[in-house]
Each structure stands twice: as C-alpha cells, then as structure tokens.
N, CA, C and O atoms as a Maestro MAE file, in Angstrom:
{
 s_m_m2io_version
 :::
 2.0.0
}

f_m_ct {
 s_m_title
 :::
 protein
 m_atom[200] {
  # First column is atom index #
  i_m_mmod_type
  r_m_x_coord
  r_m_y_coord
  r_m_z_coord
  i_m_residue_number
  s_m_chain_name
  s_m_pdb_residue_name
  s_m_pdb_atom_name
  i_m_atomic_number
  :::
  1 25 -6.072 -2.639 -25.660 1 A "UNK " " N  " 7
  2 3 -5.995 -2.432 -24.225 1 A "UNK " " CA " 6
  3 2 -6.163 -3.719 -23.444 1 A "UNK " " C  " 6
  4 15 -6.269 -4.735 -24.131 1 A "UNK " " O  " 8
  5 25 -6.203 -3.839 -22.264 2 A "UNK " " N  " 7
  6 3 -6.229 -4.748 -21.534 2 A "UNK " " CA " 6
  7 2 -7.388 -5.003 -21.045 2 A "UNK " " C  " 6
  8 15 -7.973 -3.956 -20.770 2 A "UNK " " O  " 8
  9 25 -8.079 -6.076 -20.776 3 A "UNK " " N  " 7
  10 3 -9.393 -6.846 -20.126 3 A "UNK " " CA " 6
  11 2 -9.837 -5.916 -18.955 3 A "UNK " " C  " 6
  12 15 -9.064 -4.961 -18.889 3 A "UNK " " O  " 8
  13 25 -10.731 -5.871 -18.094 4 A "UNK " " N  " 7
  14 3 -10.934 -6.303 -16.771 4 A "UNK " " CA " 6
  15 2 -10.339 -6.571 -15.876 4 A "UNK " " C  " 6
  16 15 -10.096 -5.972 -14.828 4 A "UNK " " O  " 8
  17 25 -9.873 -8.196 -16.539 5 A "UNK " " N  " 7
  18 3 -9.266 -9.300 -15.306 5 A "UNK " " CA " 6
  19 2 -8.109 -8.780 -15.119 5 A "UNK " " C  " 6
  20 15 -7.491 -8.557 -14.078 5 A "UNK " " O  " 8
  21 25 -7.719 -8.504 -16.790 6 A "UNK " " N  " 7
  22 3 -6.006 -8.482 -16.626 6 A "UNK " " CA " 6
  23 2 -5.847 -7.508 -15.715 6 A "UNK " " C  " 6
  24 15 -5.073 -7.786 -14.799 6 A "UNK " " O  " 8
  25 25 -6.450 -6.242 -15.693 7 A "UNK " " N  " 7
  26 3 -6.023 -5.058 -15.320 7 A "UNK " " CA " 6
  27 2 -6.201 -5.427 -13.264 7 A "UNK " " C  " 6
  28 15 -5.578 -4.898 -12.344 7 A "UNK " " O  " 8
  29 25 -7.261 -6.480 -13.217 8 A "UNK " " N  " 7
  30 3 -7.455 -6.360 -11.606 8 A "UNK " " CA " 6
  31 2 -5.925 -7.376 -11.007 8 A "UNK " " C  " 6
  32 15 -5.301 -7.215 -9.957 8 A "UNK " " O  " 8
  33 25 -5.652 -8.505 -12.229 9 A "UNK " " N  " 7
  34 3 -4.542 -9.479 -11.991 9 A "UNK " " CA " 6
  35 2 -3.415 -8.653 -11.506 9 A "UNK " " C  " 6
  36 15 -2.802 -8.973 -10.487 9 A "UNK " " O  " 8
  37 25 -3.014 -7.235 -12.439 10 A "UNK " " N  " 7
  38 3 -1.933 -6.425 -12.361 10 A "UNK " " CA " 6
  39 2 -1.955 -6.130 -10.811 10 A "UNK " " C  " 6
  40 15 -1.137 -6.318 -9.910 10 A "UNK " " O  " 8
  41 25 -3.160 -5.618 -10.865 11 A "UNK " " N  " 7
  42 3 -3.217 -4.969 -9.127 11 A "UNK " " CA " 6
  43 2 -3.047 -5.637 -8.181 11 A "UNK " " C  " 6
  44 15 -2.483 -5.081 -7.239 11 A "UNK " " O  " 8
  45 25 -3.427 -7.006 -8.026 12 A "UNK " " N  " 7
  46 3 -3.264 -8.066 -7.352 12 A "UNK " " CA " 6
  47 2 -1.582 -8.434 -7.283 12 A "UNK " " C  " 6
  48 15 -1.086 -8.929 -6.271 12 A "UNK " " O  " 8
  49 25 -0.848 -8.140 -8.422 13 A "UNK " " N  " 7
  50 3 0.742 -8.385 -8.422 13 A "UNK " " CA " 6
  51 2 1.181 -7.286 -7.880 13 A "UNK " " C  " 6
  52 15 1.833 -7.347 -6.838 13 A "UNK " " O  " 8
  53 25 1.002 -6.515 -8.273 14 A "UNK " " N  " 7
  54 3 1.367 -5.366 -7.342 14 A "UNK " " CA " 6
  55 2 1.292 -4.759 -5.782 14 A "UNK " " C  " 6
  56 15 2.126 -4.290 -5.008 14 A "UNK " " O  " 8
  57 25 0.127 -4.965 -5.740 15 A "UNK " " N  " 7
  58 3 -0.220 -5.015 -4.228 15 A "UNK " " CA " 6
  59 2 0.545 -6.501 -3.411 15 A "UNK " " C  " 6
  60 15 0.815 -6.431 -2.212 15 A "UNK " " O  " 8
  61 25 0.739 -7.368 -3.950 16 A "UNK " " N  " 7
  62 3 1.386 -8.301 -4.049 16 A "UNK " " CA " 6
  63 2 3.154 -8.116 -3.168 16 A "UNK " " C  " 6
  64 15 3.580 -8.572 -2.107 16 A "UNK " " O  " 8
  65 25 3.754 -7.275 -4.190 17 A "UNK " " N  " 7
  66 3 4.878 -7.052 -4.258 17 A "UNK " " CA " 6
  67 2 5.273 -5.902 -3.200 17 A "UNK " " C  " 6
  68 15 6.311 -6.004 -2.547 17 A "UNK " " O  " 8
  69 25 4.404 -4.801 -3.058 18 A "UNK " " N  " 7
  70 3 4.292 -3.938 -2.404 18 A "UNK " " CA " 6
  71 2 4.127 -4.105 -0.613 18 A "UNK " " C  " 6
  72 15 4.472 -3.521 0.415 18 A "UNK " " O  " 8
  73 25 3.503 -5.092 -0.972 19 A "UNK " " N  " 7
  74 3 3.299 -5.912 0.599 19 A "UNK " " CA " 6
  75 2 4.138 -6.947 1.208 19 A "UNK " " C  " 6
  76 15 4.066 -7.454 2.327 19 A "UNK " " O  " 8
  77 25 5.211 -7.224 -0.079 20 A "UNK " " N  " 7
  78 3 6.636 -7.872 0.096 20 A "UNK " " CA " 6
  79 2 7.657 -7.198 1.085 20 A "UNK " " C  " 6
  80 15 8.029 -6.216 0.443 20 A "UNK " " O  " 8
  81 25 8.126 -7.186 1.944 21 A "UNK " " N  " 7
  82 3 8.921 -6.557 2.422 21 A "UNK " " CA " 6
  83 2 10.587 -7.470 1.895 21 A "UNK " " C  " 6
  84 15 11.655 -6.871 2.020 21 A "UNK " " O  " 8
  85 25 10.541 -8.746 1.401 22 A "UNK " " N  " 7
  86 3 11.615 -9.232 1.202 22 A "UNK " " CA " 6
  87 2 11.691 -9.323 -0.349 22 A "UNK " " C  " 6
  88 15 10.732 -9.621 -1.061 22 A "UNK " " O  " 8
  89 25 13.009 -9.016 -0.813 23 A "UNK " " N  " 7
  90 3 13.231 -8.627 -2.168 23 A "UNK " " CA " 6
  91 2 12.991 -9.781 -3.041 23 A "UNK " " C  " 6
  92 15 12.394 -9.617 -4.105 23 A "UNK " " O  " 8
  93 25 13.403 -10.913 -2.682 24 A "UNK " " N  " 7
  94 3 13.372 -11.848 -3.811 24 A "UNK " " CA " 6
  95 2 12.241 -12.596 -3.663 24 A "UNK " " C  " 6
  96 15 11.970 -13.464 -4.493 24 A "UNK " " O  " 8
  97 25 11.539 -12.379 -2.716 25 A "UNK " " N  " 7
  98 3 9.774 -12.522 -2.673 25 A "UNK " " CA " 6
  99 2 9.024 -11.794 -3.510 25 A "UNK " " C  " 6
  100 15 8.114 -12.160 -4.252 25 A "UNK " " O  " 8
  101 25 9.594 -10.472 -3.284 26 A "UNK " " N  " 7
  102 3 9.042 -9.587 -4.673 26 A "UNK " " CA " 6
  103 2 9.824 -9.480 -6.163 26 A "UNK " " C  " 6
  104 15 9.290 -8.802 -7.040 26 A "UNK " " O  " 8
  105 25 10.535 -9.860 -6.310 27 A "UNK " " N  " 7
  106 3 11.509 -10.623 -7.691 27 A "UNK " " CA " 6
  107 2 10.353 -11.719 -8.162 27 A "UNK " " C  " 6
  108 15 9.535 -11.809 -9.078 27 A "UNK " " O  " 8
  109 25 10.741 -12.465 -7.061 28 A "UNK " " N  " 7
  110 3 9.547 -13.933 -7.533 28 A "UNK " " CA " 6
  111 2 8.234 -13.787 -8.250 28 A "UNK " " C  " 6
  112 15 7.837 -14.598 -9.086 28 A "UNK " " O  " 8
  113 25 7.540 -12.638 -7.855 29 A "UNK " " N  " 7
  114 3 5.989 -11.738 -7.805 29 A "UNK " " CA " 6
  115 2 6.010 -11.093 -9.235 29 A "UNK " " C  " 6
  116 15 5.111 -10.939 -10.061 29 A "UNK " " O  " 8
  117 25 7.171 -10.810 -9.246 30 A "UNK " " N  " 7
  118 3 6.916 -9.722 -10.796 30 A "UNK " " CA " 6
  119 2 7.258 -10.807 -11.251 30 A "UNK " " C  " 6
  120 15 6.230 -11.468 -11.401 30 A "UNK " " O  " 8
  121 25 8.292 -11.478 -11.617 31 A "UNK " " N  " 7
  122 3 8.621 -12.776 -12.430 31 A "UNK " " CA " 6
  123 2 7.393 -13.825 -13.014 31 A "UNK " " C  " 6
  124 15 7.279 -14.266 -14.157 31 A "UNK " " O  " 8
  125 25 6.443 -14.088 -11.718 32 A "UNK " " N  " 7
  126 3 5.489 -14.392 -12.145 32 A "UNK " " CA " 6
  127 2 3.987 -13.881 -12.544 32 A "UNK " " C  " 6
  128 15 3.092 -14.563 -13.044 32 A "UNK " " O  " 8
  129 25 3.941 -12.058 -12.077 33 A "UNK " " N  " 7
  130 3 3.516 -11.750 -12.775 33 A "UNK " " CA " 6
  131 2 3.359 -11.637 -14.387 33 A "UNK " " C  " 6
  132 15 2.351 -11.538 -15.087 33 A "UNK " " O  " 8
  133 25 4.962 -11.696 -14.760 34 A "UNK " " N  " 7
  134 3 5.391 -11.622 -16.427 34 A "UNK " " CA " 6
  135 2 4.617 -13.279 -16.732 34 A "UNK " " C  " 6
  136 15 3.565 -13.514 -17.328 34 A "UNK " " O  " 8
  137 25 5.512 -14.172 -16.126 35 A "UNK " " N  " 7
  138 3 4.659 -15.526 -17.003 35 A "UNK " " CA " 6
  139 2 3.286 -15.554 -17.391 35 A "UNK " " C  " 6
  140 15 2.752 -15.972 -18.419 35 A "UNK " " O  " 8
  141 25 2.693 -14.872 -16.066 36 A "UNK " " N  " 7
  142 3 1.531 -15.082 -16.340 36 A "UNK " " CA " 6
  143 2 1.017 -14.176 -17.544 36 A "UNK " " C  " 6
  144 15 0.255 -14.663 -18.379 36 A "UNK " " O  " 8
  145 25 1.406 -12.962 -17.619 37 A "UNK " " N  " 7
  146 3 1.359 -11.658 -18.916 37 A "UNK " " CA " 6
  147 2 1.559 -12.699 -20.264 37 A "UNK " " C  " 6
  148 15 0.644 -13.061 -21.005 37 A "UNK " " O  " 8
  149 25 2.759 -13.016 -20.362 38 A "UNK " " N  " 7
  150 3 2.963 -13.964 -21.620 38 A "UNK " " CA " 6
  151 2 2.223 -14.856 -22.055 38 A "UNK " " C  " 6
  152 15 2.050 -15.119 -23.245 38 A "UNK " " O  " 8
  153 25 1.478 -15.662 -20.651 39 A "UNK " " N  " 7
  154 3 0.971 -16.883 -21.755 39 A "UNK " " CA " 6
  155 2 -0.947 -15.997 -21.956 39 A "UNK " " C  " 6
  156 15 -1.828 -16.403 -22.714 39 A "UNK " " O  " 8
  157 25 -1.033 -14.881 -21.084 40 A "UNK " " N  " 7
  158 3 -2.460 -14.072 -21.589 40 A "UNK " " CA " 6
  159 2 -2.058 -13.933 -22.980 40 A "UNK " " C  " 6
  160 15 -2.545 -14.751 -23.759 40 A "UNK " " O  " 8
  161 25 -1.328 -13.127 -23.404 41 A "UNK " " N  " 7
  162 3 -0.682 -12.542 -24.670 41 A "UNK " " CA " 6
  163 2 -0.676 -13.606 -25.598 41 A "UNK " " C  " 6
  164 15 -1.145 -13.300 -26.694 41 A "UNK " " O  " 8
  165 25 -0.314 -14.671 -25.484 42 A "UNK " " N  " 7
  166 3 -0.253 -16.030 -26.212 42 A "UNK " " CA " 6
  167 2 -1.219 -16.353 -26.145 42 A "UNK " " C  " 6
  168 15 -1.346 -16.651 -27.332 42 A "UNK " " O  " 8
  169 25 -2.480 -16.669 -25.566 43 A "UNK " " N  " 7
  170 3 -3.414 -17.038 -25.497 43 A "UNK " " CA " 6
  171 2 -4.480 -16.377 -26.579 43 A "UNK " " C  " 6
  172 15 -5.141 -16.985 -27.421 43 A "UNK " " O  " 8
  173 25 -4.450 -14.673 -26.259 44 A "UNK " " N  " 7
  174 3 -4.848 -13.638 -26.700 44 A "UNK " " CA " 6
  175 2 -4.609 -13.585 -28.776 44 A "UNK " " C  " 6
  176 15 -5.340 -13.127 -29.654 44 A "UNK " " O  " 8
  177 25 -3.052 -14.395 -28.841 45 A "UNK " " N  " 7
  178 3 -2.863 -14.538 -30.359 45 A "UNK " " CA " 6
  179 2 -3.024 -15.317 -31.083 45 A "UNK " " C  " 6
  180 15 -3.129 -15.266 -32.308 45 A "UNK " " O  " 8
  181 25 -3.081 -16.593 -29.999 46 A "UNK " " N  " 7
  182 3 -3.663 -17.689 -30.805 46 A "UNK " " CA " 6
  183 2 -4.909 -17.992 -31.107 46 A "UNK " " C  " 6
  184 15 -5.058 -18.840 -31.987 46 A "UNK " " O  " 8
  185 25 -6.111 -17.398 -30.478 47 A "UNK " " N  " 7
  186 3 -7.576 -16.719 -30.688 47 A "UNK " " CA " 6
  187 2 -7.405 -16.129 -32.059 47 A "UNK " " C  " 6
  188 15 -7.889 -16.578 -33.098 47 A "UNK " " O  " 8
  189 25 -6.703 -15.134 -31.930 48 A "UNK " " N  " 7
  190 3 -6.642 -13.830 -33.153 48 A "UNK " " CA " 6
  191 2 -6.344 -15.074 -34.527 48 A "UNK " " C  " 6
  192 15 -7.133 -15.028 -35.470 48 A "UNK " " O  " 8
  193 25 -5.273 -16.069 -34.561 49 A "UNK " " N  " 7
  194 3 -5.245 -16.527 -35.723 49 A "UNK " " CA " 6
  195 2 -5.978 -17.859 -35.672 49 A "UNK " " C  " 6
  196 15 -5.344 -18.640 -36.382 49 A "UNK " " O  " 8
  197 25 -6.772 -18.304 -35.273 50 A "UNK " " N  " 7
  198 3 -8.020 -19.370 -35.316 50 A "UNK " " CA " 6
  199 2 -8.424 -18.757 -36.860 50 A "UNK " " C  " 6
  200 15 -9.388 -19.215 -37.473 50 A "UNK " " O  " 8
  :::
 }
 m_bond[199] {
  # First column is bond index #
  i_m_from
  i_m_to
  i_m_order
  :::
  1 1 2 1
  2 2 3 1
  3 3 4 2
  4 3 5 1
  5 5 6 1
  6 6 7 1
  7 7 8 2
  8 7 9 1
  9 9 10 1
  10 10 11 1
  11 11 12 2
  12 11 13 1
  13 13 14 1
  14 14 15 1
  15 15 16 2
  16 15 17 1
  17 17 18 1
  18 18 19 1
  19 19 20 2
  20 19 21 1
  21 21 22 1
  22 22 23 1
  23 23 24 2
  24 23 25 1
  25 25 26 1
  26 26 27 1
  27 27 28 2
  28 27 29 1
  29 29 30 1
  30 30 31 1
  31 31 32 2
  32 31 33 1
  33 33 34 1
  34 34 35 1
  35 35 36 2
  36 35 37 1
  37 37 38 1
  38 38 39 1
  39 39 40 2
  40 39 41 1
  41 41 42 1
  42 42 43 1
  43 43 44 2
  44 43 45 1
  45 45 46 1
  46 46 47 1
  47 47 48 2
  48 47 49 1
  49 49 50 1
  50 50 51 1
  51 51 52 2
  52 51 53 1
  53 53 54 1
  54 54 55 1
  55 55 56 2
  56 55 57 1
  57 57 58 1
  58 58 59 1
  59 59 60 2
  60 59 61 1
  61 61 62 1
  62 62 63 1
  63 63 64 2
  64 63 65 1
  65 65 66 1
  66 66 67 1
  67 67 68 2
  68 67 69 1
  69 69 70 1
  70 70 71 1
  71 71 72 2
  72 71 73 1
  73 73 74 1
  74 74 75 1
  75 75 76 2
  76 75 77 1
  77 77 78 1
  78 78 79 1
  79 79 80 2
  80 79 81 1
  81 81 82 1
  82 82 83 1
  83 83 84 2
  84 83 85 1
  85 85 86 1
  86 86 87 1
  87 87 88 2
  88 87 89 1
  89 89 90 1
  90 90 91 1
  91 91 92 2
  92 91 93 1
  93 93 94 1
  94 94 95 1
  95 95 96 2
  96 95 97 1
  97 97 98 1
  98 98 99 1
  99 99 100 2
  100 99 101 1
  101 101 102 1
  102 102 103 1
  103 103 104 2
  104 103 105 1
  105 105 106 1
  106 106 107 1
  107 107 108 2
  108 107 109 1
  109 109 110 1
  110 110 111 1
  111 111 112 2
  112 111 113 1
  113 113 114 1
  114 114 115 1
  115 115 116 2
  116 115 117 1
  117 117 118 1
  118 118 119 1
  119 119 120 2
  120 119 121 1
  121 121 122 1
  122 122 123 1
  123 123 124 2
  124 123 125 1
  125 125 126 1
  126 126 127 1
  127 127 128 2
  128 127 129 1
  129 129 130 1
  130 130 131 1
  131 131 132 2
  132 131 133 1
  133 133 134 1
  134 134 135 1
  135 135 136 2
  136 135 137 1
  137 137 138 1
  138 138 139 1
  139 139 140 2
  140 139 141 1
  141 141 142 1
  142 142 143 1
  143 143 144 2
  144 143 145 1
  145 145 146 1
  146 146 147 1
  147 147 148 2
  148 147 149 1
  149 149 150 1
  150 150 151 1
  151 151 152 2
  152 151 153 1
  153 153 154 1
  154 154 155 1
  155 155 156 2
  156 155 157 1
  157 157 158 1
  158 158 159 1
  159 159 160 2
  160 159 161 1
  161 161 162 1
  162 162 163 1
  163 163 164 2
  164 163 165 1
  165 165 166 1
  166 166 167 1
  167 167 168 2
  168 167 169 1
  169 169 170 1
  170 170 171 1
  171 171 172 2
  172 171 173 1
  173 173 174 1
  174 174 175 1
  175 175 176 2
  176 175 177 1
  177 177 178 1
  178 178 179 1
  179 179 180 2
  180 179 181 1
  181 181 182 1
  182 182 183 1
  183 183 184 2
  184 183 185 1
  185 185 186 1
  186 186 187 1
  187 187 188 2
  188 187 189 1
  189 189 190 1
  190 190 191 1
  191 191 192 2
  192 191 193 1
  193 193 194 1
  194 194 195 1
  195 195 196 2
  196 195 197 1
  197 197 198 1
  198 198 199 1
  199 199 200 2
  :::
 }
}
C-alpha cells in the first residue's frame, strides 16, 4: 500500500488539478504527479534491493 505522504501528495495533485480550470494546467499536474509516483516507486525498489 501506499505511505502517509504518498497518499496526502495524491490529494494535494488532485485537489491540484481540480482547482485547474485550464486543461493543460491540469495535464501538466497529473504529468507531474506521475514523475513524481515513479521516482517514489524507484526509490521504494532500490531500498528493497540494498
């Protein structure tokens, strides 16, 4: 499952996006919501194989 943080980060992108009224402001928002998802996830696996 997901952290804490991650789960408050999500909300923060979301509320984020939601409060976008212009589309590629909110394109931009999820876009960098994902980067940021990926390098948690990467972060998260490179721990696991230490």
């Amino acid at each position: 499952g997901m952290s804490d943080a991650e789960l408050l980060t999500l909300q923060k992108y979301k509320i984020k996006a939601m409060d976008s009224t212009d589309t590629l402001e909110r394109v931009n928002s999820g876009i960098e919501y994902v980067e940021h998802n990926i390098g948690m996830v990467a972060a998260r696996l490179a721990i696991q194989n230490i």
